[in-house]
N, C-alpha and C positions, 0 to 999 in steps of 0.2 A: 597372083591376082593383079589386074592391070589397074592403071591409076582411076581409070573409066568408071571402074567399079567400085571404090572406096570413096567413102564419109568422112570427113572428119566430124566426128560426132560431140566432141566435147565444147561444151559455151564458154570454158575459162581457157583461153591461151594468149600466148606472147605473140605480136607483130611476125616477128621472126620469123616462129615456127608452124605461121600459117603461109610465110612465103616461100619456108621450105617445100610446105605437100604443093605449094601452086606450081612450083618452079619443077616439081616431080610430075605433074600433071593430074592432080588433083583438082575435080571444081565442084565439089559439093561438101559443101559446111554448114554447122549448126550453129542459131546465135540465138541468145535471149536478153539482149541488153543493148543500148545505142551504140555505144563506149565500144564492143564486141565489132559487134557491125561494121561502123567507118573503120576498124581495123582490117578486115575483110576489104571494103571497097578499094583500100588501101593498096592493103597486099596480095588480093585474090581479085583484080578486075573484071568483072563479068562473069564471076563464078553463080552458080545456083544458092541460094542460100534457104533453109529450110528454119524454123522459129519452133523452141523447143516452149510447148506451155505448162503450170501448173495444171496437177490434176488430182482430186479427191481420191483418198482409201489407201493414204499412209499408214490406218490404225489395223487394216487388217494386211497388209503386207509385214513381214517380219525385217524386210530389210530396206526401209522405207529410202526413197532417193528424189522424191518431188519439192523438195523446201531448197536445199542449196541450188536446183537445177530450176529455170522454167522463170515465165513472167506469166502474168494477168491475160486473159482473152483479148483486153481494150490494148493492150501493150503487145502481143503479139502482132494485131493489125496494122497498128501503128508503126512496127518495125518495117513489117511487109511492102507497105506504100512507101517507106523509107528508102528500102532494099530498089526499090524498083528508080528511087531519085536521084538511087548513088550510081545507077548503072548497072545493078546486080539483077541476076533473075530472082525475082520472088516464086519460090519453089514449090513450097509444103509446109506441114508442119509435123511437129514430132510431142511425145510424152511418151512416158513411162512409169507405172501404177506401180512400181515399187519392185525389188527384190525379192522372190518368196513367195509372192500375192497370191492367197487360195482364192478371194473372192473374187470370180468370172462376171461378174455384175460391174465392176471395175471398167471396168472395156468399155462397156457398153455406155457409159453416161462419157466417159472421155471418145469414145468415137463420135458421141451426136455432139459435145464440144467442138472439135473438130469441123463437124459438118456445118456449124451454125457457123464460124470460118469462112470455111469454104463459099459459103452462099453471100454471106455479105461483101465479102472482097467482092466478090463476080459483081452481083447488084450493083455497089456504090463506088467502086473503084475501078473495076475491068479486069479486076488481076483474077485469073483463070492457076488454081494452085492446081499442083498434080503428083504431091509426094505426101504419104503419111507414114511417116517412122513410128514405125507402136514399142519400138524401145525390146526390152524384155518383159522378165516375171514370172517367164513359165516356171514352174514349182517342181523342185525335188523330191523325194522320199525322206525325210526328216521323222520326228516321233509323230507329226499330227498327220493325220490322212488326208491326199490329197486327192482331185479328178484326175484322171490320165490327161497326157497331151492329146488326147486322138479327142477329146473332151472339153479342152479349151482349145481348140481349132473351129470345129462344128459351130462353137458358141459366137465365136470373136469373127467368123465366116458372115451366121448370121448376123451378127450384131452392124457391120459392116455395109449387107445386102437391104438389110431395114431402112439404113441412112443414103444409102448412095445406086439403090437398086443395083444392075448389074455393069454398069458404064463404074467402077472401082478406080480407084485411085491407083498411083504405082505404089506396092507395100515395101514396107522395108523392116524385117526384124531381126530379132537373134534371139536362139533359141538358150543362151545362157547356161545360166545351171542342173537345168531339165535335162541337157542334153549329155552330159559328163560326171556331175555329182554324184550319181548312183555306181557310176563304174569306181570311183577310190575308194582306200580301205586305207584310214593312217594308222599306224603298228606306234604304238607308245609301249614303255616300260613303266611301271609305278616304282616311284625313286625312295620313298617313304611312306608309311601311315604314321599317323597319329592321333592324337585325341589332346584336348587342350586344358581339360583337367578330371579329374580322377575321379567326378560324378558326369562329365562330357556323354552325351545321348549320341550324339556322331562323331566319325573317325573324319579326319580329314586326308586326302589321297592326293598325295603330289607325284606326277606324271614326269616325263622328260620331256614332253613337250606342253608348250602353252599360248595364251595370245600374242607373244611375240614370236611364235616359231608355228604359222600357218593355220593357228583357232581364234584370229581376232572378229570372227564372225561371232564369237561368243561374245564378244559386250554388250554389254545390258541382255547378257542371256539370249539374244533375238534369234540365233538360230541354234534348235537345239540338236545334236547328233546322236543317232542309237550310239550307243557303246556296249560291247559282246566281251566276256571274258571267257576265258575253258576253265575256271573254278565255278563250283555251283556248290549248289549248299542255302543255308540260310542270311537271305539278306537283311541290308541294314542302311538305311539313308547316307549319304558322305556330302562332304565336300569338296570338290575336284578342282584342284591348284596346280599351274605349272611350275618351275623350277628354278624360274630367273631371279634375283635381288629384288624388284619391285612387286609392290605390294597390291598391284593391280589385276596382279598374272593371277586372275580366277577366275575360272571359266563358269563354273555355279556355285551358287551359294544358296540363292532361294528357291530355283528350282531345287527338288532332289529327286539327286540320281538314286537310285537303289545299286550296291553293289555287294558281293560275296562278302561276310563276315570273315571268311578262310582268304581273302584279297591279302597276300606275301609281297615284300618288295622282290622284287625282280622278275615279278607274274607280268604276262601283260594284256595292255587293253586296246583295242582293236575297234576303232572311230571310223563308222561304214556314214556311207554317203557323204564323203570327203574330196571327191574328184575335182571340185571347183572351188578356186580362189585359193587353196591352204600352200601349193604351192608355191604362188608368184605372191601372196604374201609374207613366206617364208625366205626372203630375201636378203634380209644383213642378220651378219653375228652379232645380234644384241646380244649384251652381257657376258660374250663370249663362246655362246652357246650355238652350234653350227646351224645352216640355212637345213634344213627337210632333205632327204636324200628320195629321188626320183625314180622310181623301178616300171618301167610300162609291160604288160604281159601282151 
């Protein structure tokens, strides 16, 4: 892909390593902060720059990314006209409704966001934006049911044509975990059962792998994964724990999973809709215990 066509999309970087992508010919960057900015003006002169904002429906995304990312609407603007003082193109702007996001009504109030943007730069300042990043969110197959893609296209099309009729913005998104998540299958062994004392209602199931070996999408439980065994029989609530030293590697607790009372060590269990993120989160030997081993069919 040519430099023509990449983003640097992230708001937290080093001087540096924004004069790296410039000096590779990179000129479209994302900033939500002053401090960001005159580092840009800095190191990227003349580049396009696009203003990442806060946007509502973190509660119903499962993997919520608008609190650490993103400024205020009035602070966006404020950037823009900024952007345009320091000698940058004032570009676009970008958000993203979270990780996982089922709810499609999302879009829709962060596009007219957007659009009241859009109108007012033009209005009060002259600046003519012409880029909206809509980030990701499109949603995987997890345990909760989601719309298809073909379903939040339609919607987030319209959502789109309502604010800006058919004169559209240039879009820019990624199709994320929608797009790969449904193709992995992670193969674990269970390393042990147990039960914690001898009136204990649940067993608890410790796995070979865990949140530090490609399931840290399970903290705070946010994304949940079917898990499939070939034992069947009658089930029984568990707790499902990975295998490192720390006491944090537990992937549930409050949810419960239901799994086979006949569940043996050395059976195993088989975490569908795993394609995305488990492996480039499974990156160093914590605890000793190896990075995820990569098979593509």
């Amino acid at each position: 892909v040519g430099p023509d066509r990449i983003s640097y999309g992230n708001t937290i970087k080093k001087s540096k390593d924004i004069r790296y992508f410039y000096d590779k010919g990179v000129r479209l960057f994302a900033t939500d902060s002053e401090a960001d900015l005159r580092n840009i003006a800095k190191a990227a002169p003349g580049s396009k720059v696009y203003v990442r904002i806060l946007t509502e429906g973190s509660t119903t995304a499962d993997w919520p990314l608008s609190r650490k990312f993103g400024c205020q609407t009035d602070m966006a603007m404020d950037l823009l006209i900024l952007a345009r003082d320091l000698g940058l193109v004032p570009y676009g702007i970008s958000f993203h409704v979270g990780s996982q996001q089922r709810d499609i009504s999302v879009w829709d109030a962060a596009i007219a966001k957007v659009k009241v943007i859009f109108e007012r730069l033009k209005e009060e300042d002259g600046i003519e934006l012409k880029l909206i990043n809509m980030g990701g969110g499109f949603p995987a197959n997890y345990i909760t049911r989601t719309n298809s893609l073909e379903t939040y296209a339609e919607e987030i099309i319209r959502f789109l044509k309502e604010d800006f009729g058919d004169d559209l913005p240039e879009i820019i998104l990624e199709p994320g975990r929608s797009l790969i998540s449904n193709a992995g299958i992670l193969v674990s062994e269970v390393v042990l059962v147990a039960r914690k004392s001898r009136t204990a209602v649940e067993r608890w199931v410790y796995t070979d792998v865990g949140k530090f070996s490609g399931l840290i999408e399970t903290m705070d439980e946010a994304i949940k994964f079917p898990i499939w065994t070939e034992k069947k029989g009658e089930m029984e609530e568990v707790v499902i724990a990975g295998p490192t030293c720390d006491s944090a590697d537990i992937m549930y607790e409050n949810y419960k999973y239901g799994l086979p009372l006949n569940l043996a060590i050395g059976d195993r269990m088989y975490w569908l809709s795993t394609g995305a993120y488990t492996t480039s989160y499974s990156a160093v030997e914590f605890n000793g215990f190896p990075p995820l081993k990569s098979f593509y069919l």
